[in-house]
VOMIKE-568050 format. One record per atom (N, C-alpha, C, O): residue number from 1; residue in one letter; atom name; x, y, z. Coordinates in pm, 1 decimal, decimal comma, m for minus. Last residue first. Example, Ala and Ser with C-alpha at 12.3 -4.5 7.8 and 13.67 -1.06 7.14 Angstrom:
% residues 2
(2; S; N; (1285,0; m225,0; 708,0))
(2; S; CA; (1367,0; m106,0; 714,0))
(2; S; C; (1290,0; 3,0; 787,0))
(2; S; O; (1340,9; 113,8; 803,9))
(1; A; N; (1319,0; m569,0; 780,0))
(1; A; CA; (1230,0; m450,0; 780,0))
(1; A; C; (1320,0; m330,0; 780,0))
(1; A; O; (1423,6; m331,9; 846,5))
% end
This chain:
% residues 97
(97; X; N; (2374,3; m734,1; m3432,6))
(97; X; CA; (2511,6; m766,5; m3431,8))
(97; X; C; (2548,1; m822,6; m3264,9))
(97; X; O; (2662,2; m857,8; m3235,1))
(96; X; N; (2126,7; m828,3; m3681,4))
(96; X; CA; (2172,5; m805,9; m3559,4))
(96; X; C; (2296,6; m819,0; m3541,1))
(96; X; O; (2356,6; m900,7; m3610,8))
(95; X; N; (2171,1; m702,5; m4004,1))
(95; X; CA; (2144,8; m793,5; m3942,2))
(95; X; C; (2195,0; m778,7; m3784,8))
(95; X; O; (2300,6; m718,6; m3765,1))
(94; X; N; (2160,9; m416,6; m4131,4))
(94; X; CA; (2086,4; m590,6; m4209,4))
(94; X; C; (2051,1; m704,9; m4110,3))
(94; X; O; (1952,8; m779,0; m4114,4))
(93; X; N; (2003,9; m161,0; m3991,1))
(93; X; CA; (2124,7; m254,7; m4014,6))
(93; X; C; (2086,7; m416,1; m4058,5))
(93; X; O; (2003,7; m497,5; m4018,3))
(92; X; N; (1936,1; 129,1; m4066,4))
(92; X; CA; (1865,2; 14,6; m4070,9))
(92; X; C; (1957,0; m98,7; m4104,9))
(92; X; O; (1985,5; m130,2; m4220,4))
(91; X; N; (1870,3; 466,2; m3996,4))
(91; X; CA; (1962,1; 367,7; m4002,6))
(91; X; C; (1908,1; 264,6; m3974,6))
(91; X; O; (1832,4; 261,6; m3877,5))
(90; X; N; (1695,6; 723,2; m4016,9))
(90; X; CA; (1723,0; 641,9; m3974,0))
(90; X; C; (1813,6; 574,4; m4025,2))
(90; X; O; (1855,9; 628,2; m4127,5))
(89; X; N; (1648,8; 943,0; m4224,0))
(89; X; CA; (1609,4; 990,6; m4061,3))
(89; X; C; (1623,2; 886,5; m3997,0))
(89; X; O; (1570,8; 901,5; m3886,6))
(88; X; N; (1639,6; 936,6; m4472,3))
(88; X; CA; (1764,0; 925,0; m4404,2))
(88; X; C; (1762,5; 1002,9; m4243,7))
(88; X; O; (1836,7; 1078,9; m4181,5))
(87; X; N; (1426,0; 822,4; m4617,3))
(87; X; CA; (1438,9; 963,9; m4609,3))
(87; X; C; (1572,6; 1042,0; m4504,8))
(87; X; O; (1590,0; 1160,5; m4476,4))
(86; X; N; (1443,5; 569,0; m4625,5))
(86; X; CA; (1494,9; 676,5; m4716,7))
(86; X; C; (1468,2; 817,1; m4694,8))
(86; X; O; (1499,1; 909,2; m4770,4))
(85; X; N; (1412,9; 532,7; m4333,2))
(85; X; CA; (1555,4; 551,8; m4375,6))
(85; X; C; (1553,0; 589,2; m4543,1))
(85; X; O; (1656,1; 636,9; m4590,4))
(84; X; N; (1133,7; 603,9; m4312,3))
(84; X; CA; (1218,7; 690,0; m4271,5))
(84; X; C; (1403,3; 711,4; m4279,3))
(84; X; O; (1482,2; 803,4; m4258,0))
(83; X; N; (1038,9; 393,7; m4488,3))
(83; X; CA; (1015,5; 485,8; m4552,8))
(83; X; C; (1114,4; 620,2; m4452,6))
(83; X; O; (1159,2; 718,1; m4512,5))
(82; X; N; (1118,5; 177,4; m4317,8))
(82; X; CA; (1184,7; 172,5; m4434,0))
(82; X; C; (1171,8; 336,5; m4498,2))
(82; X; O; (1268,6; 395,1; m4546,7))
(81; X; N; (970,3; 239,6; m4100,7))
(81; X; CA; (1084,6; 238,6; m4071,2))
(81; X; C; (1168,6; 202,6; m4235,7))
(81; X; O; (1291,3; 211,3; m4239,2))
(80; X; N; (664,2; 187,9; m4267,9))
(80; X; CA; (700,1; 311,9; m4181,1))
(80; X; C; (858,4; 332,3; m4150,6))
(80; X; O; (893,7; 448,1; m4173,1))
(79; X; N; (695,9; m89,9; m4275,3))
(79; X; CA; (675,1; m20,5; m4438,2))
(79; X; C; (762,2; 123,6; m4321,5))
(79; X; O; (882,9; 142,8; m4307,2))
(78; X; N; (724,2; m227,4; m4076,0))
(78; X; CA; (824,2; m223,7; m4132,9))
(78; X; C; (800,8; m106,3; m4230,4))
(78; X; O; (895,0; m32,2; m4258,4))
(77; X; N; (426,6; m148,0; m3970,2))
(77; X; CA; (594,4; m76,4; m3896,2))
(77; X; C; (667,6; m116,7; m3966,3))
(77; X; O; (755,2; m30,7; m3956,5))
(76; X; N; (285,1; m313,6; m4156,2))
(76; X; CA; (258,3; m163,2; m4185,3))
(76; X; C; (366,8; m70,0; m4072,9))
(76; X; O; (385,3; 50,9; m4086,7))
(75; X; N; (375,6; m550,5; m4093,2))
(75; X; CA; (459,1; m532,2; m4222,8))
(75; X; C; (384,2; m345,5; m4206,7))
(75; X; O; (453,7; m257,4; m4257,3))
(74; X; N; (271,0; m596,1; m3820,7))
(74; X; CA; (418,9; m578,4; m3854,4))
(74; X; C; (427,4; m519,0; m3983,7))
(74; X; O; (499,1; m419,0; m3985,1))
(73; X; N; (20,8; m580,1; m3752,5))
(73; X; CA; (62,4; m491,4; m3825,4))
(73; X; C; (223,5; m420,3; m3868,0))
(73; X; O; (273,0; m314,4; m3906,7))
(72; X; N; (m60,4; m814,5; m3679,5))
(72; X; CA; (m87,2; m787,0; m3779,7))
(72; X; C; (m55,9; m707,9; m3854,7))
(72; X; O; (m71,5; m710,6; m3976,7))
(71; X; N; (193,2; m848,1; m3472,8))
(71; X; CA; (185,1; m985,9; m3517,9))
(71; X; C; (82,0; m953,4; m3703,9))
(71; X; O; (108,4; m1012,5; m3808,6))
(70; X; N; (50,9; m657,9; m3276,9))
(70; X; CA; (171,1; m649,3; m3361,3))
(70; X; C; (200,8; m726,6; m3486,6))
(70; X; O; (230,0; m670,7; m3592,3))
(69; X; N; (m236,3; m506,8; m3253,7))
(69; X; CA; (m177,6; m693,6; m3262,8))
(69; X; C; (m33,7; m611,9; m3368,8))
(69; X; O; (m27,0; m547,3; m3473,3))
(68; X; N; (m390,8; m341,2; m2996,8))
(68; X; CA; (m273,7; m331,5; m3131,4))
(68; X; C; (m201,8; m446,1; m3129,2))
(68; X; O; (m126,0; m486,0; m3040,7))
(67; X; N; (m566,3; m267,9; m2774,9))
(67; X; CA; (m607,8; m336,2; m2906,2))
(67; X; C; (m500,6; m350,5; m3017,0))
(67; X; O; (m540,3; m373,0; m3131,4))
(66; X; N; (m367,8; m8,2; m2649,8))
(66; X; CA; (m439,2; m82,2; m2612,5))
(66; X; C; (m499,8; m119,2; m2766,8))
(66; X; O; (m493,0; m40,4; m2861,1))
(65; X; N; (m2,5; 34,2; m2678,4))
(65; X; CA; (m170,1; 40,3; m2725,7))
(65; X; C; (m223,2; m50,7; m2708,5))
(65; X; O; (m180,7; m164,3; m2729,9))
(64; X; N; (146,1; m81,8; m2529,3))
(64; X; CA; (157,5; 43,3; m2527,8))
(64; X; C; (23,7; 60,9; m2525,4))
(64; X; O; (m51,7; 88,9; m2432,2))
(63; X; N; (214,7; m317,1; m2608,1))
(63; X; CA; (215,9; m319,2; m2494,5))
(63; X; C; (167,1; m213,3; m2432,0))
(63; X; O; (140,5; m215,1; m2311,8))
(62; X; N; (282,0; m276,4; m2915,1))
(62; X; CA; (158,5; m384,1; m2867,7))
(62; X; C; (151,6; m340,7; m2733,0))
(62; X; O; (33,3; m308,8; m2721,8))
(61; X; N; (571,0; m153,4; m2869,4))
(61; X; CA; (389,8; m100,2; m2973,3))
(61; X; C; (274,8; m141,7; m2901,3))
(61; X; O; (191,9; m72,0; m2842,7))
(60; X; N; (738,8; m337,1; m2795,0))
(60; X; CA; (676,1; m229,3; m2726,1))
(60; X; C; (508,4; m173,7; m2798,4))
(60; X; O; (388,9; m167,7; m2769,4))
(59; X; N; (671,3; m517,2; m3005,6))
(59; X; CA; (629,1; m596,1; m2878,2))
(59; X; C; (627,4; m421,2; m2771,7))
(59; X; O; (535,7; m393,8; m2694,3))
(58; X; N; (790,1; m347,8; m3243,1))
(58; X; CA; (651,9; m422,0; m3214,9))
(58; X; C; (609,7; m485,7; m3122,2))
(58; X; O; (494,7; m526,8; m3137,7))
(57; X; N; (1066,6; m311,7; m3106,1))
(57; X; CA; (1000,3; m208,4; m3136,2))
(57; X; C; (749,4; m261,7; m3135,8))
(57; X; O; (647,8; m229,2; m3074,3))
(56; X; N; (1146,8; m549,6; m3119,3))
(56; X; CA; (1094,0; m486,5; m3008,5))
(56; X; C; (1055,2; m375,4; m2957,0))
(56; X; O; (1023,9; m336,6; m2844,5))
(55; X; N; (1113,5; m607,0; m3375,7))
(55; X; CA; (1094,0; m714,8; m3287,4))
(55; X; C; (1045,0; m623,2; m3143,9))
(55; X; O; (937,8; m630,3; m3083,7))
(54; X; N; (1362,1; m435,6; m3439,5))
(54; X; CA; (1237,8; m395,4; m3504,9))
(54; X; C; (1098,7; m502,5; m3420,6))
(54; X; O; (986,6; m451,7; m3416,6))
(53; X; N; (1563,2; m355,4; m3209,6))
(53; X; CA; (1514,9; m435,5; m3343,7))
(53; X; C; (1364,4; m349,7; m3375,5))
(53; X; O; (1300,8; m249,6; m3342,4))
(52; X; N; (1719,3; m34,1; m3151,5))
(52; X; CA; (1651,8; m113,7; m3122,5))
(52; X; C; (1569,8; m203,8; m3201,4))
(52; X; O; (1491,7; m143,3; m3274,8))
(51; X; N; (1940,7; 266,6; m3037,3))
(51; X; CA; (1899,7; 129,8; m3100,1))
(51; X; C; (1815,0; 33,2; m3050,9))
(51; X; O; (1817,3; 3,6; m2931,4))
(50; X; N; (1719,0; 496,1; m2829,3))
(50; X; CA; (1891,4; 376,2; m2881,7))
(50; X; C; (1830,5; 306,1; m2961,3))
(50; X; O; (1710,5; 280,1; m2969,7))
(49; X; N; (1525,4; 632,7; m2945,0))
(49; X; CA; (1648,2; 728,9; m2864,3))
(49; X; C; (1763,5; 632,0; m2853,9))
(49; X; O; (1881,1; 666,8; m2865,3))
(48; X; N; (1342,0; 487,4; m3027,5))
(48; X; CA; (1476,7; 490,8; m3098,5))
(48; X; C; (1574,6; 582,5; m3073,3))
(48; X; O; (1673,7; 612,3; m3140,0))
(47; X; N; (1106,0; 570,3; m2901,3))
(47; X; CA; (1207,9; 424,6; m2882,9))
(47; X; C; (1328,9; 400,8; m2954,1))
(47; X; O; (1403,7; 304,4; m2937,8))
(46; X; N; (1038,5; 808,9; m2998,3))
(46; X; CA; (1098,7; 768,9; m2906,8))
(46; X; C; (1144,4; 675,4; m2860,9))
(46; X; O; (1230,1; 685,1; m2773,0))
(45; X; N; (947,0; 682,7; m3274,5))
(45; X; CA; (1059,9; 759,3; m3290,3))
(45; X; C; (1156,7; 783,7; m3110,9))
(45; X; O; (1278,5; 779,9; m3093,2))
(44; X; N; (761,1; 534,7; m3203,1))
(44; X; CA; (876,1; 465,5; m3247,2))
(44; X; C; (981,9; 573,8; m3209,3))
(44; X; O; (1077,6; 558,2; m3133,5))
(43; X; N; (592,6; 755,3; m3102,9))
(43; X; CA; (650,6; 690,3; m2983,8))
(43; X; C; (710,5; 555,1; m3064,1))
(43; X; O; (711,7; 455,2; m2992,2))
(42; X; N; (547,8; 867,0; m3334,1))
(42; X; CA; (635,3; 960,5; m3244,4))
(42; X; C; (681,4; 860,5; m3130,4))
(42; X; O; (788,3; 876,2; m3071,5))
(41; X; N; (432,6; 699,8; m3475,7))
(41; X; CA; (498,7; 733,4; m3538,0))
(41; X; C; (594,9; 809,9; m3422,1))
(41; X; O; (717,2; 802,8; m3434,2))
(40; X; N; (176,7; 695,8; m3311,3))
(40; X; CA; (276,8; 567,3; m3295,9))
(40; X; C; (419,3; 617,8; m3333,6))
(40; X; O; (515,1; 596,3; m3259,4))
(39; X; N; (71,4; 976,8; m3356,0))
(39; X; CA; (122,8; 896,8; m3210,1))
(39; X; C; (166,4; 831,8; m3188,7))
(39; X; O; (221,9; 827,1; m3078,9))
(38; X; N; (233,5; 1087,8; m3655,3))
(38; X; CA; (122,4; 1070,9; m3539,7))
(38; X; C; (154,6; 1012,9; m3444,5))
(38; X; O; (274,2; 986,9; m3431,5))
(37; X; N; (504,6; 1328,3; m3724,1))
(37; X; CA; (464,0; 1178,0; m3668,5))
(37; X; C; (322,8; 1188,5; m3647,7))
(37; X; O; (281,5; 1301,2; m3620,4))
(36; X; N; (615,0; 1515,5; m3996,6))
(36; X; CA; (545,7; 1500,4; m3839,8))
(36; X; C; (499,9; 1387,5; m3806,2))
(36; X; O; (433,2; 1339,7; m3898,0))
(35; X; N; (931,7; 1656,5; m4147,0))
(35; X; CA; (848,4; 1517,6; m4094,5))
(35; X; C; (737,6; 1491,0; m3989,6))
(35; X; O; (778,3; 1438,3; m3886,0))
(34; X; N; (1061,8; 1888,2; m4324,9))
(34; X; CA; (984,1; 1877,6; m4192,7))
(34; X; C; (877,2; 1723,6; m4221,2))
(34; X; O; (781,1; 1704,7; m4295,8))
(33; X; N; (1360,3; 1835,3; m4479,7))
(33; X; CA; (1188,9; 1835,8; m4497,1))
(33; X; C; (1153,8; 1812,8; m4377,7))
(33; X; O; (1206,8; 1720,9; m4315,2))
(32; X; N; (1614,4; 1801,9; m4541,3))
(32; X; CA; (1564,8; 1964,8; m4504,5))
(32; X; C; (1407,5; 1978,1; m4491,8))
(32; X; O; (1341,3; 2081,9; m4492,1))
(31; X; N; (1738,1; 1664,5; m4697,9))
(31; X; CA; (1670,5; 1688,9; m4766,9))
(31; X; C; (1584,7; 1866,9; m4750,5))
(31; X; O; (1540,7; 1959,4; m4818,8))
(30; X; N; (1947,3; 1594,8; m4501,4))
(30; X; CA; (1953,3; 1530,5; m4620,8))
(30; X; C; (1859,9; 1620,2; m4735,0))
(30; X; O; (1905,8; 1642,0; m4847,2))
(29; X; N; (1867,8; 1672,8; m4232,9))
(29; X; CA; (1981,0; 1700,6; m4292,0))
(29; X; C; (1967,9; 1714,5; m4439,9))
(29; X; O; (1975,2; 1823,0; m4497,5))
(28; X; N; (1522,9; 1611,4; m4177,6))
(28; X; CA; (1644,6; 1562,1; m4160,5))
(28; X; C; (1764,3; 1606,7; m4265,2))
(28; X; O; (1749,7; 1572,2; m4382,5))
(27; X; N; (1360,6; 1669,4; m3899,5))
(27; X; CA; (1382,9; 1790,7; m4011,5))
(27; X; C; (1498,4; 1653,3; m4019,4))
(27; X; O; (1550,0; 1600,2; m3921,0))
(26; X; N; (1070,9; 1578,0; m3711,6))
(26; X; CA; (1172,6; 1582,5; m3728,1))
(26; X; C; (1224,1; 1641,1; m3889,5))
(26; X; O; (1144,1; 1654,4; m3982,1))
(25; X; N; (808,9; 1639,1; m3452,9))
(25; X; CA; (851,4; 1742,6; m3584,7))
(25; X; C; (979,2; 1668,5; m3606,0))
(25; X; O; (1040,2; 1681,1; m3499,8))
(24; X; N; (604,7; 1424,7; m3243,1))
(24; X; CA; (746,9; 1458,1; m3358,7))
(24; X; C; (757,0; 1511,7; m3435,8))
(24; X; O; (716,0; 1456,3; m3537,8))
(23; X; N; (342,8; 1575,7; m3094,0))
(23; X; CA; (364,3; 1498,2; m3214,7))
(23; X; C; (512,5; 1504,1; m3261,5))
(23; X; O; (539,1; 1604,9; m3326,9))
(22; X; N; (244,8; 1719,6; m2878,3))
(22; X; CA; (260,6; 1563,9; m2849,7))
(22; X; C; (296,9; 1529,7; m2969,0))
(22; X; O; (286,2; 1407,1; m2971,4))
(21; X; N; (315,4; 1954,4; m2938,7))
(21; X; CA; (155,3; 1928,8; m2931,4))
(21; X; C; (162,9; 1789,4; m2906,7))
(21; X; O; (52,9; 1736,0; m2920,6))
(20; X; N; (639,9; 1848,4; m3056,5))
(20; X; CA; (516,0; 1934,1; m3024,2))
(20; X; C; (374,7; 1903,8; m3069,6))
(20; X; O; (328,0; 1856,3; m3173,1))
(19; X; N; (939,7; 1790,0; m2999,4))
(19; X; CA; (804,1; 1755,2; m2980,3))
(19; X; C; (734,2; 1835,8; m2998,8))
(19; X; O; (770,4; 1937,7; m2940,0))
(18; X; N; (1217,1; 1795,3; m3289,2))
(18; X; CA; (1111,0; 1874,2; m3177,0))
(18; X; C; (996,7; 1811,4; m3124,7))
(18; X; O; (930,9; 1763,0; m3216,7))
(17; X; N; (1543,2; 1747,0; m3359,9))
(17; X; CA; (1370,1; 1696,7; m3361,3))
(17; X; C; (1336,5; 1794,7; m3270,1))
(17; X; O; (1407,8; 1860,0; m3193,9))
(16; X; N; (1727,1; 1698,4; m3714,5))
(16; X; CA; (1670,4; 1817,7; m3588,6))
(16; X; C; (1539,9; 1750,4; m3534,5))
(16; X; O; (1449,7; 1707,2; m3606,2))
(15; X; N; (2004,9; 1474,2; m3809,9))
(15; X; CA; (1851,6; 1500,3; m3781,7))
(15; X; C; (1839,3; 1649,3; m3702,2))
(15; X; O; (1932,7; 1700,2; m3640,2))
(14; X; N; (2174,7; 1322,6; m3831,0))
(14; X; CA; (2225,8; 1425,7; m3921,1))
(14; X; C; (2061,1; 1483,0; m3906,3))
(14; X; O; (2008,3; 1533,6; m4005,3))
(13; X; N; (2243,0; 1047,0; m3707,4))
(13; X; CA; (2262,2; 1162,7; m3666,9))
(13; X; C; (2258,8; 1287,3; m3681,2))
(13; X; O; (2306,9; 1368,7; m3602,3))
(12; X; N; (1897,7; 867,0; m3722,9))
(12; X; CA; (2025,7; 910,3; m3795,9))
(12; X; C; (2077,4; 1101,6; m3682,3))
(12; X; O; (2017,4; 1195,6; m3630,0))
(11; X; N; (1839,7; 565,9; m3493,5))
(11; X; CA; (1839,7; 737,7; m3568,3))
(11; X; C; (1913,1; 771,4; m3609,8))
(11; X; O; (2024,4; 736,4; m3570,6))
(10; X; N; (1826,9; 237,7; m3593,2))
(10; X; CA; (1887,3; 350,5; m3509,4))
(10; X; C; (1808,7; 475,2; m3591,0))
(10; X; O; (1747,5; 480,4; m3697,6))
(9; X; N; (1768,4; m81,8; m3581,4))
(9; X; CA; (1703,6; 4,5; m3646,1))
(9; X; C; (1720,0; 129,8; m3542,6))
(9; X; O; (1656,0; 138,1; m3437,7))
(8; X; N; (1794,9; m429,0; m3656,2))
(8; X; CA; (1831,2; m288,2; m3567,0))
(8; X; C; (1797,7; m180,6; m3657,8))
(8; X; O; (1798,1; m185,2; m3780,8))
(7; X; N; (1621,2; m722,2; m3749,7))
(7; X; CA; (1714,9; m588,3; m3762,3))
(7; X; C; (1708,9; m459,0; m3666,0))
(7; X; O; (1606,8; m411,6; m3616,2))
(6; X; N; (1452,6; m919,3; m3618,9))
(6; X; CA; (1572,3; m900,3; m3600,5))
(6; X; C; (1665,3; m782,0; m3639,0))
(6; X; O; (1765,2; m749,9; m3574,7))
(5; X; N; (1232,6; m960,8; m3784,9))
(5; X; CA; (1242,8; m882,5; m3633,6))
(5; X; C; (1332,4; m878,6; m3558,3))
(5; X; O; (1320,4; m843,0; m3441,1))
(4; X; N; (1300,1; m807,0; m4098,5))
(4; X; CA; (1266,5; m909,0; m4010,9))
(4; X; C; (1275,1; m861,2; m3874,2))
(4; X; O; (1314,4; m748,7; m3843,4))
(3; X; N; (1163,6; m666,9; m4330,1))
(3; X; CA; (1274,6; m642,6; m4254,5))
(3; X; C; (1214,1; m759,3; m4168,9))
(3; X; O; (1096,5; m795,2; m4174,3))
(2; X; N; (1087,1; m596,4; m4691,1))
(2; X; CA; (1018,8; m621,4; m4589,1))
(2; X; C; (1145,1; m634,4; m4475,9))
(2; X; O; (1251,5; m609,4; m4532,5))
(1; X; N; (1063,1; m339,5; m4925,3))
(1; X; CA; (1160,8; m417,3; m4851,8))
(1; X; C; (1093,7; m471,5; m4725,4))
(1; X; O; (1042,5; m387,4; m4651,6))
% end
């Protein structure tokens, strides 16, 4: 599913998280599977303490890391935010509201 930079993209409520060692442990409801982030992976996951497109999720990214072209690695953050709402550790709304 590719997503445009317009969709919103929340946490699901039905989650447990933990930081540790600097990395996101999240557990989600649904399945009960421990999730660990690497470093981007944890600082999406902190940008999604609110809602937030996906647009500016990749313009934070870029701003963050040093050398990181959003612009190239949009479709490898969409793949990542698709793969966490099936695993129902997110919410992914079709279209901005």
């Amino acid at each position: 599913m590719a997503l445009s930079p317009a969709i919103i993209v929340s946490r699901s409520t039905r989650i447990a998280q933990r930081l540790f060692e600097e990395r996101m442990l999240v557990i989600s409801a649904q399945d009960s599977k421990l999730h660990r982030f690497n470093e981007v992976g944890t600082f999406i996951w902190q940008l999604l303490e609110k809602p937030a497109t996906v647009g500016a999720i990749c313009a934070a990214i870029e701003e963050h890391f040093d050398g990181f072209d959003a612009g190239k690695s949009f479709q490898e953050i969409s793949d990542f935010l698709v793969s966490l709402e099936k695993k129902k550790c997110v919410s992914i709304c079709p279209q901005k509201q």
